[in-house]
C-alpha positions as CSV (number, residue, x, y, z in Angstrom):
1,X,-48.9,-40.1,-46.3
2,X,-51.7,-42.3,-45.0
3,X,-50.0,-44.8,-43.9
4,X,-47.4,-43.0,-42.3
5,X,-49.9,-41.5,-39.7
6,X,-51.6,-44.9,-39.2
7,X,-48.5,-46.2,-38.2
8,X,-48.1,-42.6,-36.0
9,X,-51.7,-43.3,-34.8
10,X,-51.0,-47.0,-33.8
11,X,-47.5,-46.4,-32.2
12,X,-48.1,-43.1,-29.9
13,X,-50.5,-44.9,-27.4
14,X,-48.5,-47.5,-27.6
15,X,-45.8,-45.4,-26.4
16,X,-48.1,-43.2,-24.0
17,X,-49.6,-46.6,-22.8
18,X,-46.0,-47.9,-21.8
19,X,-45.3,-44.5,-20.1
20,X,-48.8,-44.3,-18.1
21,X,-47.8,-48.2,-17.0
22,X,-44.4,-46.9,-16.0
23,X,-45.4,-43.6,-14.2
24,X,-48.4,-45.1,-12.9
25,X,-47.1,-45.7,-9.1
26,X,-46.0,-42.2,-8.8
27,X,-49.0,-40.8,-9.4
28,X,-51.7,-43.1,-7.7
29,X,-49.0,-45.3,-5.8
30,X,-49.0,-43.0,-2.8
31,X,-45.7,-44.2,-1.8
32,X,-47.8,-47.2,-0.2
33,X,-46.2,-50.5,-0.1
34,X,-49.7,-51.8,1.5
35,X,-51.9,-50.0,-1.2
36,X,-49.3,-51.0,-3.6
37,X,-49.6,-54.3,-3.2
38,X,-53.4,-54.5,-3.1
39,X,-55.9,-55.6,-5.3
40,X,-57.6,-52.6,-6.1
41,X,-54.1,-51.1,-7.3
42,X,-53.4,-54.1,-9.4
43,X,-56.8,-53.8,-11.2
44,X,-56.6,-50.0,-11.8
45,X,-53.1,-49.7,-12.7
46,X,-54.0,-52.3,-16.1
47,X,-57.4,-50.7,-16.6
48,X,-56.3,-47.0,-16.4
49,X,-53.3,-48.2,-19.3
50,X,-55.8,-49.6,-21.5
51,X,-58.4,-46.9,-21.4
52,X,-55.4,-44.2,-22.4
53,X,-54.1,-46.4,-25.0
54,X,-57.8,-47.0,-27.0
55,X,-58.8,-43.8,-26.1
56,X,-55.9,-42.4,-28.3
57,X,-56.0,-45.7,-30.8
58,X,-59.3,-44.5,-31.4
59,X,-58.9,-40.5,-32.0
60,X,-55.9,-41.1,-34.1
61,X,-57.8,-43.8,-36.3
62,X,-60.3,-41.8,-36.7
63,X,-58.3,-38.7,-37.6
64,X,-56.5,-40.6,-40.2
65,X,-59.6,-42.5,-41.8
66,X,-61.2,-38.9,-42.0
């Protein structure tokens, strides 16, 4: 059963980290070709991703190792 939800805890921010990527110009995009092609979007949009994805990596390790 272990293993079973570390793979669970491994593949759901995966998959939340693939829709935050996806959904991320709705939400912070404004519909701005100029700010959407900036640099400040292009470093939040990877940073934001990564931050969801190891925050959950990390609760769902931890909730398994417990």
């Amino acid at each position: 059963m272990t293993i079973i939800f570390g793979i669970l805890a491994i593949l759901i921010p995966v998959l939340v980290g693939s829709m935050v990527w996806k959904h991320f110009d709705r939400y912070c995009g404004r519909d701005d070709e100029a700010y959407i092609n900036s640099l400040e979007h292009f470093l939040k949009k990877p940073s934001v991703t990564l931050l969801c994805g190891f925050a959950l990596l990390w609760i769902g390790m931890a909730l398994v190792f417990s």
